[in-house]
SERO-4910 file (N, C-alpha, C, O; in steps of 0.05 Angstrom, whole numbers):
BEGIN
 pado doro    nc1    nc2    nc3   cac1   cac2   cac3    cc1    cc2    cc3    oc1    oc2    oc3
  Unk    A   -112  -2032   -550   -123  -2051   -570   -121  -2080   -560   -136  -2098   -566
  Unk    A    -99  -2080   -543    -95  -2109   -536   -117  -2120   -519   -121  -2144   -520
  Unk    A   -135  -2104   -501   -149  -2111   -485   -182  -2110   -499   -201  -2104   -485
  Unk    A   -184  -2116   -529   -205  -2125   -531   -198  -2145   -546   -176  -2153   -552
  Unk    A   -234  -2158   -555   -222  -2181   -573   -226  -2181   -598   -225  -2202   -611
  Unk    A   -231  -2154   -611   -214  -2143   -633   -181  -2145   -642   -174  -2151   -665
  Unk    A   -163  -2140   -621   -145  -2144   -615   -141  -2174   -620   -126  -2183   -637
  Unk    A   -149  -2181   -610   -142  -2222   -601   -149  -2227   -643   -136  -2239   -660
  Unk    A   -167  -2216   -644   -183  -2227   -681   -157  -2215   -692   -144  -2234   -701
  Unk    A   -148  -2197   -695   -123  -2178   -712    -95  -2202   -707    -78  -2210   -723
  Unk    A    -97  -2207   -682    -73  -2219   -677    -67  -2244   -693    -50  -2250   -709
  Unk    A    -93  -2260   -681    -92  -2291   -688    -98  -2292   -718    -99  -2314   -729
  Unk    A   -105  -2264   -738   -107  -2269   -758    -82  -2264   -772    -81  -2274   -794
  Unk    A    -59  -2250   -764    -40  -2241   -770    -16  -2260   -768      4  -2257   -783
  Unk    A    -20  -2282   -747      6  -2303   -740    -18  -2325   -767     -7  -2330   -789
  Unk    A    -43  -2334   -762    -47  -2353   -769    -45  -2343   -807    -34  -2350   -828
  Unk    A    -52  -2335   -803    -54  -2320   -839    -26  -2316   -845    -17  -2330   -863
  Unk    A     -9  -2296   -833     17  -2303   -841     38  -2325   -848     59  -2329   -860
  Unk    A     20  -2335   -834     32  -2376   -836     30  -2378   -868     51  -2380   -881
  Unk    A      0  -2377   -880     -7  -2384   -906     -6  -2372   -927    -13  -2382   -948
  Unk    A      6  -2334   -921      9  -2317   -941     41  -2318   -942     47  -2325   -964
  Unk    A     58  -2314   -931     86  -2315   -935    100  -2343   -948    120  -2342   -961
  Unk    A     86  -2367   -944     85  -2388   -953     72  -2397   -986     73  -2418  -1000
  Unk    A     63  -2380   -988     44  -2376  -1009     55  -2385  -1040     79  -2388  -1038
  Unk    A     46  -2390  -1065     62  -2392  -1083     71  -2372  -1097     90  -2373  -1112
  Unk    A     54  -2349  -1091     56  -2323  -1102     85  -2308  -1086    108  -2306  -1095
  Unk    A     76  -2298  -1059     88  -2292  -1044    123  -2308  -1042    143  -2296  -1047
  Unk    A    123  -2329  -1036    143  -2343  -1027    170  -2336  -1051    189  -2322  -1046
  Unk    A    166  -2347  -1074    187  -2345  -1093    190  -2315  -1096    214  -2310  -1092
  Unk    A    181  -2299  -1099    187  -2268  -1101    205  -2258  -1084    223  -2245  -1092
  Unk    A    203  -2265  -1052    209  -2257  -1026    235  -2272  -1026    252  -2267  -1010
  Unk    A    236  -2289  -1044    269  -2308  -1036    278  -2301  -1059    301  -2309  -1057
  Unk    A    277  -2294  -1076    284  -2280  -1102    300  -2269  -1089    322  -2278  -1081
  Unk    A    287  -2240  -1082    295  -2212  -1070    308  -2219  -1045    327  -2203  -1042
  Unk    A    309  -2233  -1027    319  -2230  -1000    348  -2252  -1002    370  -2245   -993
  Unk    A    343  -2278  -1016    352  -2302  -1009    338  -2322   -988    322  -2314   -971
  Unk    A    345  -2350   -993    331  -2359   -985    341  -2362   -955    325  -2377   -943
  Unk    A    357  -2356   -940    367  -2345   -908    353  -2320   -903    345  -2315   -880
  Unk    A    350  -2304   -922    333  -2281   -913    304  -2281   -911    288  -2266   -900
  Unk    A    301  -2310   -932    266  -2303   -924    262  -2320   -908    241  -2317   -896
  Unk    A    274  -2339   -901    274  -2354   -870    279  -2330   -846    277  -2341   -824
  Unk    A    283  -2316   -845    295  -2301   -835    276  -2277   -824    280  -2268   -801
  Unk    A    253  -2266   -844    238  -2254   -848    216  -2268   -838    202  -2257   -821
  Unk    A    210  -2291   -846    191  -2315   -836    192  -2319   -808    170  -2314   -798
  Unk    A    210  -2325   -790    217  -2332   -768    211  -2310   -749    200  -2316   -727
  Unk    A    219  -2276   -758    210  -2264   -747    188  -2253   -741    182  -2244   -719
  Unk    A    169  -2254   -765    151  -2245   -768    127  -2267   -756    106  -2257   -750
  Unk    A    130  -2288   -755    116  -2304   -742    120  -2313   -717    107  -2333   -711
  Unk    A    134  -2304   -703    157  -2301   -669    132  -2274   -660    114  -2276   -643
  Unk    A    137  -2251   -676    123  -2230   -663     97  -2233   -668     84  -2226   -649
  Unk    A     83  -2241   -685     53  -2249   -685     48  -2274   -661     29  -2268   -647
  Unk    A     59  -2293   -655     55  -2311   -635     57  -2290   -609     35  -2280   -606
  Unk    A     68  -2284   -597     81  -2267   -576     51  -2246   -590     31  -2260   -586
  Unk    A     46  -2232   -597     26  -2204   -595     -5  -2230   -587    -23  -2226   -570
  Unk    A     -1  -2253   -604    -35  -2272   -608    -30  -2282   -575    -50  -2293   -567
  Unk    A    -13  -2279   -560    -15  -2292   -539    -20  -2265   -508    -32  -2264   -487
  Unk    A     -6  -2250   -521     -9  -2225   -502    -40  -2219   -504    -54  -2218   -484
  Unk    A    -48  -2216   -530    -77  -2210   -536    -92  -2221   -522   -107  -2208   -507
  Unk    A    -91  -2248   -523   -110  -2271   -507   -107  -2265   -481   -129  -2260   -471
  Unk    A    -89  -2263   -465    -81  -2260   -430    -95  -2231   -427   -109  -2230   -406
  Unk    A    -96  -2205   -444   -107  -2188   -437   -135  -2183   -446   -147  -2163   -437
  Unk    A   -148  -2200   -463   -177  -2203   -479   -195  -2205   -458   -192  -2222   -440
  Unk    A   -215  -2190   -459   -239  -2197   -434   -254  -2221   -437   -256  -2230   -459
  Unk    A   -265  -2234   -417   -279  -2268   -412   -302  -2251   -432   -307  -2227   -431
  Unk    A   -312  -2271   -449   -342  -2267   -462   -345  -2296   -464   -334  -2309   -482
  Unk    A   -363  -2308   -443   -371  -2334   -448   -393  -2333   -471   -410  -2317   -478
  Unk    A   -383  -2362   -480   -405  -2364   -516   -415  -2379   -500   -432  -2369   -485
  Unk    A   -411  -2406   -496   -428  -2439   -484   -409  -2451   -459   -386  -2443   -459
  Unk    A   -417  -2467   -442   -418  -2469   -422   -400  -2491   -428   -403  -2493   -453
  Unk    A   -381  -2510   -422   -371  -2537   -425   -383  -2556   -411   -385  -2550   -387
  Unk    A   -391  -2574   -416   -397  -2597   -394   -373  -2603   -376   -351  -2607   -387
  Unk    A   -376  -2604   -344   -347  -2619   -331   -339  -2639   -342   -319  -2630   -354
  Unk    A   -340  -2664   -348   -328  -2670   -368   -308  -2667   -383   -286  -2679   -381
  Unk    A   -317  -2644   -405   -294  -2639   -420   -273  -2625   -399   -255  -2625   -415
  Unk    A   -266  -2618   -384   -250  -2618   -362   -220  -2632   -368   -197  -2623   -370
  Unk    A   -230  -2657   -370   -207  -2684   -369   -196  -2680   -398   -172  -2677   -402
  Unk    A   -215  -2680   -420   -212  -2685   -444   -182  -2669   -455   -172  -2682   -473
  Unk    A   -165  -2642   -448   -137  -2630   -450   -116  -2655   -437    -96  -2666   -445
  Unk    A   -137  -2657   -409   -108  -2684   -396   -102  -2706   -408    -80  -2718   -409
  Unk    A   -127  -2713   -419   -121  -2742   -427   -104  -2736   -459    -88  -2753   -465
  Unk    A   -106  -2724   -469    -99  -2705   -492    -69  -2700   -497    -53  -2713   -511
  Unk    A    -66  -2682   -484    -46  -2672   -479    -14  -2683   -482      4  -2676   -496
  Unk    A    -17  -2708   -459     10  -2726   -469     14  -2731   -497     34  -2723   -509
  Unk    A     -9  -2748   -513     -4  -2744   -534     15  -2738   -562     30  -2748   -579
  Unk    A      1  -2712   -550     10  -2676   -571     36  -2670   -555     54  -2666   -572
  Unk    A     44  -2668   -532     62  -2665   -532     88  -2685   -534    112  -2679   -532
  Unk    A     80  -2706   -538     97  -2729   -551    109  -2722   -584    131  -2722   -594
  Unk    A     81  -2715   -594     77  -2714   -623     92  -2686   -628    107  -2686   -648
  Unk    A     90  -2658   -609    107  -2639   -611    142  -2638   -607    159  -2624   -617
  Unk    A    140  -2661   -589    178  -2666   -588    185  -2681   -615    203  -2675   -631
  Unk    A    168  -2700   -617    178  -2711   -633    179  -2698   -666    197  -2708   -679
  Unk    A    164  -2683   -679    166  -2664   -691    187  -2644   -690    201  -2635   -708
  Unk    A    188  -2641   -669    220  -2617   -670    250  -2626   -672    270  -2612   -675
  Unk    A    248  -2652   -668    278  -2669   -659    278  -2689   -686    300  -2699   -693
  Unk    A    257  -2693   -700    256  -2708   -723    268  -2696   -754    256  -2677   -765
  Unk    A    292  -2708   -768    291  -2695   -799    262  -2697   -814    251  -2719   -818
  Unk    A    251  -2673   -823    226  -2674   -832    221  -2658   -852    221  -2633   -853
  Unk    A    217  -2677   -874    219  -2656   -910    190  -2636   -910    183  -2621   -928
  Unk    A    172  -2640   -882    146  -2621   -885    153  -2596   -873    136  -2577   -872
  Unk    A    184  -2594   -861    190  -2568   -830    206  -2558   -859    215  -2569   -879
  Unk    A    205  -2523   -848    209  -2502   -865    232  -2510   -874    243  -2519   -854
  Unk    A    252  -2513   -898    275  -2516   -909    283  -2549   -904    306  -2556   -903
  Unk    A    263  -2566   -901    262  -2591   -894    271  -2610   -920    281  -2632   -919
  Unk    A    265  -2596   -942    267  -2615   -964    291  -2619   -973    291  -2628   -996
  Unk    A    316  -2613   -963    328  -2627   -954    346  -2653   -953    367  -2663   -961
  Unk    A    322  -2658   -933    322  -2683   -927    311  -2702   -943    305  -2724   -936
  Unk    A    310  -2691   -973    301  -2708   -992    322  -2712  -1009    322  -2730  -1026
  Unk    A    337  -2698  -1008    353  -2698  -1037    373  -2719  -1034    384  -2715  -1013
  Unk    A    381  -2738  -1046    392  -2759  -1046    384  -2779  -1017    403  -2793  -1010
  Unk    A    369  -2780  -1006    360  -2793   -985    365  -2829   -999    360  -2833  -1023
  Unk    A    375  -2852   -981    370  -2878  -1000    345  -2888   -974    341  -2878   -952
  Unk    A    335  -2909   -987    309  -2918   -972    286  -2900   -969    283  -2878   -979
  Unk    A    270  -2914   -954    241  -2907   -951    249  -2875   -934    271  -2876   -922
  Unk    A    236  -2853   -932    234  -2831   -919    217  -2838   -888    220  -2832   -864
  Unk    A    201  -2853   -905    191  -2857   -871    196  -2878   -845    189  -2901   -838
  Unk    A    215  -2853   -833    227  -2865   -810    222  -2847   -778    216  -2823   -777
  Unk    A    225  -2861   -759    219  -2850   -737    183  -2847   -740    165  -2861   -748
  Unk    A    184  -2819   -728    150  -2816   -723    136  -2808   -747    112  -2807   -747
  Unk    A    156  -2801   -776    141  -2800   -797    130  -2831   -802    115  -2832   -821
  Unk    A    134  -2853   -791    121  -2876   -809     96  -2866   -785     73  -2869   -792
  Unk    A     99  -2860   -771     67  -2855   -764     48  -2828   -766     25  -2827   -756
  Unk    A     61  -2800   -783     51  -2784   -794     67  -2766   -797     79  -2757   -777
  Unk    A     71  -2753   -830     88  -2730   -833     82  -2713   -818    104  -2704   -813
  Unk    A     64  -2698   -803     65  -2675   -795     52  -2681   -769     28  -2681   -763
  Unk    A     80  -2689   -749     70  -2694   -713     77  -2673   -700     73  -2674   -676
  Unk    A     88  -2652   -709     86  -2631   -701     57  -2608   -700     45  -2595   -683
  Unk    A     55  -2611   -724     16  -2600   -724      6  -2609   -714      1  -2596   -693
  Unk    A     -9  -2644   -717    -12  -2656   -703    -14  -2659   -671    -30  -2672   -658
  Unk    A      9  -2643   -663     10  -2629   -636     -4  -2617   -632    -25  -2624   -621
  Unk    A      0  -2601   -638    -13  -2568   -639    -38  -2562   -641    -51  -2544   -630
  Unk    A    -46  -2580   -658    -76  -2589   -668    -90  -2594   -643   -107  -2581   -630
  Unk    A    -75  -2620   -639    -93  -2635   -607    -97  -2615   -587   -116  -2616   -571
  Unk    A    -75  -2596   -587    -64  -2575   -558   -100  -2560   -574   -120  -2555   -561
  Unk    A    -98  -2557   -594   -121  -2535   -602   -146  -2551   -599   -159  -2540   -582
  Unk    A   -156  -2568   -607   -186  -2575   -603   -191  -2589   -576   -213  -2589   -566
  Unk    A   -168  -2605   -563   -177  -2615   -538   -184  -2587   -525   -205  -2588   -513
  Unk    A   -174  -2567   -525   -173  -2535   -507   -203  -2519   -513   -221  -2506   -501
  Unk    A   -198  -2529   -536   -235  -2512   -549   -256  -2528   -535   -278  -2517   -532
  Unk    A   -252  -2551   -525   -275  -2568   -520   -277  -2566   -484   -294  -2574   -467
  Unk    A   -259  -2556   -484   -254  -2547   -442   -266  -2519   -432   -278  -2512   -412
  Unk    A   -257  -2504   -459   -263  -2470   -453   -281  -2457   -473   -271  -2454   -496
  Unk    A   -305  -2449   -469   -330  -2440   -477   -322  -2407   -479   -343  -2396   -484
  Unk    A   -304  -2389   -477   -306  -2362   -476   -295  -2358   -498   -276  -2371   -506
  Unk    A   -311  -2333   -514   -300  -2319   -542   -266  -2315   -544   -253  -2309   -564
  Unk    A   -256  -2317   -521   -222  -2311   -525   -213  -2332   -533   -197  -2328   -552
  Unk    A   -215  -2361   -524   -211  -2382   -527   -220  -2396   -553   -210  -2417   -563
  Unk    A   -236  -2386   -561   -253  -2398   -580   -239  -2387   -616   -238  -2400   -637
  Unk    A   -231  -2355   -608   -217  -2338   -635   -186  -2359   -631   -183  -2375   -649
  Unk    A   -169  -2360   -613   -142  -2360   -611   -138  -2395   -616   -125  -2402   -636
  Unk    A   -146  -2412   -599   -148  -2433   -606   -168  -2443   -635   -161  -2466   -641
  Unk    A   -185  -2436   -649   -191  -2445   -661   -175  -2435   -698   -177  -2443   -721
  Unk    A   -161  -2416   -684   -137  -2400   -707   -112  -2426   -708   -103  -2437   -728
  Unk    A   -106  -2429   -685    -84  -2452   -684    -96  -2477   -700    -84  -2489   -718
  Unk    A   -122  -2484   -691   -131  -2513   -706   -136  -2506   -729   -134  -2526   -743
  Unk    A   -142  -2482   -747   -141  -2479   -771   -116  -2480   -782   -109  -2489   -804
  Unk    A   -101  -2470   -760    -72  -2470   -778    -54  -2498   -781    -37  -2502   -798
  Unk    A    -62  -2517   -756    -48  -2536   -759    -62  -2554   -781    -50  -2568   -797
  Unk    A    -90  -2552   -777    -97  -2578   -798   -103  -2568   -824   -106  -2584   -843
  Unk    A   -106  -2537   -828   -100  -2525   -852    -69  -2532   -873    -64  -2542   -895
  Unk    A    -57  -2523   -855    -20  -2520   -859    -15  -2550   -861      7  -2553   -869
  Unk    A    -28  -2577   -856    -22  -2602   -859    -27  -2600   -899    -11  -2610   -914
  Unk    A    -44  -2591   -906    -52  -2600   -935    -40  -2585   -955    -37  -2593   -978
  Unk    A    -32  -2561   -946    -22  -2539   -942     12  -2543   -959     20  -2539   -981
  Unk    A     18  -2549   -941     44  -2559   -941     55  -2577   -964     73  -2576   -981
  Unk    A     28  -2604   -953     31  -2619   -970     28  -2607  -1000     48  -2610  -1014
  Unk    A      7  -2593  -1010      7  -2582  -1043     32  -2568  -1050     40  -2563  -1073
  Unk    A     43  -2561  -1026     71  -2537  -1038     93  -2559  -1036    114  -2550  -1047
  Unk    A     96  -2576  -1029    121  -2593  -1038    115  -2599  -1056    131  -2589  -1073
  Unk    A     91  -2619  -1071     92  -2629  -1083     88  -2612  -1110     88  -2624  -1132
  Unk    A     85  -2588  -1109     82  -2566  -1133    112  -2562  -1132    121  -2566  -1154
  Unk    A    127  -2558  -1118    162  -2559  -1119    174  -2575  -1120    196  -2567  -1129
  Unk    A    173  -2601  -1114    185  -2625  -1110    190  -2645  -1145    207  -2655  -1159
  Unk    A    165  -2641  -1144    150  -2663  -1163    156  -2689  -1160    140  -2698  -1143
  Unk    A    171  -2707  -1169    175  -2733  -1173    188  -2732  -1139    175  -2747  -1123
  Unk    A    207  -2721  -1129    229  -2728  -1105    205  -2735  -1087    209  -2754  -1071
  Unk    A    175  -2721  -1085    163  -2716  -1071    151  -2744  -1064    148  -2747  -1040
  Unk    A    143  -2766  -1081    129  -2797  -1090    127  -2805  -1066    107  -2807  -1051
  Unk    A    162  -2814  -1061    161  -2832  -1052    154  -2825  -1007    146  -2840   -989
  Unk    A    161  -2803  -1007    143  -2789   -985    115  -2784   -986    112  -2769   -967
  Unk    A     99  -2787   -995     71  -2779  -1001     63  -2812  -1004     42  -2818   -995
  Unk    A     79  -2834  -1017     71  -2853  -1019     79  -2875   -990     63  -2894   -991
  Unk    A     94  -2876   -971    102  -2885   -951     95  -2876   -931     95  -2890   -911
  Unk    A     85  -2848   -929     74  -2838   -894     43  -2815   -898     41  -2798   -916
  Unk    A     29  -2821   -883     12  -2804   -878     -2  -2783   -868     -2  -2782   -843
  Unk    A    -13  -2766   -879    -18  -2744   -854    -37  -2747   -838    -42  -2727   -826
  Unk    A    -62  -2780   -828    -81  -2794   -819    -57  -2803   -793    -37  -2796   -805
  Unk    A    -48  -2812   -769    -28  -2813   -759    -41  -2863   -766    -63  -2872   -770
  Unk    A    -23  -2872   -765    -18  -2896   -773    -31  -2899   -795    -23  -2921   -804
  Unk    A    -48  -2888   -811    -59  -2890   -836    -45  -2911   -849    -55  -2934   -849
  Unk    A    -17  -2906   -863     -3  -2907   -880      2  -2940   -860    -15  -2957   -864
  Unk    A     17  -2945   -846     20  -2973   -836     -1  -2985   -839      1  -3007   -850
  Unk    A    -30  -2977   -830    -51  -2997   -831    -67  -3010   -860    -84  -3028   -865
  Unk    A    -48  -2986   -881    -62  -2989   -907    -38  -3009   -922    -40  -3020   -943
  Unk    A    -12  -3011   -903     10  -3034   -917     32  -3020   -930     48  -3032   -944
  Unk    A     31  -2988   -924     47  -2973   -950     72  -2969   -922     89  -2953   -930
  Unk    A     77  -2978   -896     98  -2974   -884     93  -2993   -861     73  -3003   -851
  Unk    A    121  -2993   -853    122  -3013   -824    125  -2983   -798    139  -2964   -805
  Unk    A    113  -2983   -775    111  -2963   -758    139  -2962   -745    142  -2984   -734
  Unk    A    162  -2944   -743    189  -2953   -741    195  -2944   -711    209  -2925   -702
  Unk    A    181  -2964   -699    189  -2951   -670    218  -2946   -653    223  -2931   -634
  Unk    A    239  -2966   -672    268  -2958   -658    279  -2933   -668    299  -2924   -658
  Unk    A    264  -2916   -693    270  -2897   -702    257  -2874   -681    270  -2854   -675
  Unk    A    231  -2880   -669    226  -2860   -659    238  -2854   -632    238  -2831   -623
  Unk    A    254  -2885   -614    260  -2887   -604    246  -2878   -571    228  -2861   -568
  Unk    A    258  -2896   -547    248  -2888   -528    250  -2856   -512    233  -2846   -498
  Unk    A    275  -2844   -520    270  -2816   -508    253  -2791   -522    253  -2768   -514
  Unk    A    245  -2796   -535    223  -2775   -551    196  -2781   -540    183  -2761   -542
  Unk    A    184  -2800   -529    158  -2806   -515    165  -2798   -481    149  -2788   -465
  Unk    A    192  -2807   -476    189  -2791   -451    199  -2769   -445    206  -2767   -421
  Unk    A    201  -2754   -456    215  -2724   -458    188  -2707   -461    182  -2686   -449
  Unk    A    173  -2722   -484    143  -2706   -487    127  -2710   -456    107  -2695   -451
  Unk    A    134  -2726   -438    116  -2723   -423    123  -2717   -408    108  -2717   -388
  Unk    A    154  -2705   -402    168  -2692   -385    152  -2660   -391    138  -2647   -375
  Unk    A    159  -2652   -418    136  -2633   -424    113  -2627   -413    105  -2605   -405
  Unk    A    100  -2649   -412     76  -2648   -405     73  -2640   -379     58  -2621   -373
  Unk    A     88  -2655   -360     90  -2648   -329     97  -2630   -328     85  -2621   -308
  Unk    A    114  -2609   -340    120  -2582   -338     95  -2561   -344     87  -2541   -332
  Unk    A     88  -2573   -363     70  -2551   -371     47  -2546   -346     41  -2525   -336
  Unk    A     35  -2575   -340     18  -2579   -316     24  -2564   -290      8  -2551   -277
  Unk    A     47  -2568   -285     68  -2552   -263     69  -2510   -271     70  -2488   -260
  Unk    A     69  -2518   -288     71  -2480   -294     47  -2467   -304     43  -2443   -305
  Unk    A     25  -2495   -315      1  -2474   -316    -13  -2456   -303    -20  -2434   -313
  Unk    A    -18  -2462   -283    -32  -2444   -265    -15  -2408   -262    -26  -2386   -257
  Unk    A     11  -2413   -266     23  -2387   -257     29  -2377   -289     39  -2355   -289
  Unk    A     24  -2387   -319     36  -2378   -339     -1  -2372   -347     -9  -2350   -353
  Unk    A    -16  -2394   -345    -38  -2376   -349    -61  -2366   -340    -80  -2355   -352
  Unk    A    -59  -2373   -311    -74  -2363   -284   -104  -2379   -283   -126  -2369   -278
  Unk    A    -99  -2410   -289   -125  -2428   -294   -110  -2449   -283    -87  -2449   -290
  Unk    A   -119  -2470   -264   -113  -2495   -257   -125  -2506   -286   -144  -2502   -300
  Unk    A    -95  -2526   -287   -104  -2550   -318   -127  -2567   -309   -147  -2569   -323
  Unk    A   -123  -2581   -283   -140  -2600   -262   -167  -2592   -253   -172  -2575   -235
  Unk    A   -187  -2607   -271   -214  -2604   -258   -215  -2600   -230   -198  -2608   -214
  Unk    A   -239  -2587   -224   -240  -2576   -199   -260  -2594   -190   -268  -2593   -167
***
């Protein structure tokens, strides 16, 4: 099964969908009822570990079916990209963030503004990542494998941005304000509209270069993790 792209459709519908059905309002409170809320983290983590891992096996063994051709060009468009998202991905993972699973948190008695570090420049720089990693990649690679798997991630990241946002604030209610009113999910939105100052000693200098330590890694192991030079030819 893995080697068609039936396979690849089952997969990427199963990690990306599981993102938004386990999360769900229906789903979610039932499952932590019954489990606890360590257990349905718990259940969550796994279950979306083995859907990533099967959506990625899928893709490496999915046959080439070119849809459209890319212009060379878009070539560059992942490189130039890329640092980015992977700035925006460290910094998402190393950041307290009331939008990351069991994040809220970091709301409950919080004093001052919430938006600090890379949230004054958008709650969700982790999607945001992921996002970029997904549409700069769609715009490089024209084949039906690329096109199901990456365009499952960009649904899920810029889906799961609004996403998110409605389920805090359906749980939150009031705690929720003053986060929704200080940072944006537009990335500087919120500074350019006056509702925050961009807090760059929060985000600090090792989170921009750690992401692009990333980045050099990834560049360095692409070719052997997914058998494609990143570097226009």
């Amino acid at each position: 099964m893995l080697e068609t792209i039936n396979g690849l459709i089952a997969a990427t519908l199963f990690f990306v969908g599981g993102h938004f059905l386990l999360s769900s309002r229906p789903l979610r409170p039932a499952l932590t009822e019954r489990f606890g809320d360590r257990g349905f983290r718990a259940i969550y983590s796994v279950a979306m570990t083995v859907g990533l891992l099967w959506m990625v096996a899928a893709y490496r063994a999915a046959p080439v079916v070119p849809v459209w051709q890319p212009a060379p060009a878009f070539a560059w468009v992942p490189l130039l990209v890329m640092p980015f998202a992977c700035i925006l991905l460290v910094a998402g993972l190393t950041s307290p963030n009331p939008t990351l699973v069991g994040g809220e948190r970091f709301l409950e008695g919080a004093p001052g503004s919430p938006a600090v570090g890379m949230l004054s420049v958008t709650r969700h720089p982790f999607l945001w990542g992921t996002g970029l990693w997904a549409l700069s990649h769609l715009l490089a690679n024209g084949d039906l494998g690329s096109i199901v798997m990456m365009g499952g991630i960009a649904v899920l990241s810029f889906g799961g941005m609004q996403h998110i946002d409605l389920r805090r604030e359906s749980n939150l209610g009031a705690t929720w304000g003053p986060m929704k009113l200080t940072t944006s999910v537009i990335p500087f939105a919120a500074a350019l509209a006056g509702r925050t100052k961009v807090d760059w000693r929060g985000i600090g200098w090792w989170r921009p270069l750690l992401g692009l330590v990333v980045y050099a890694a990834l560049l360095h192991l692409h070719g052997g993790l997914i058998g494609v030079s990143p570097l226009p030819a």
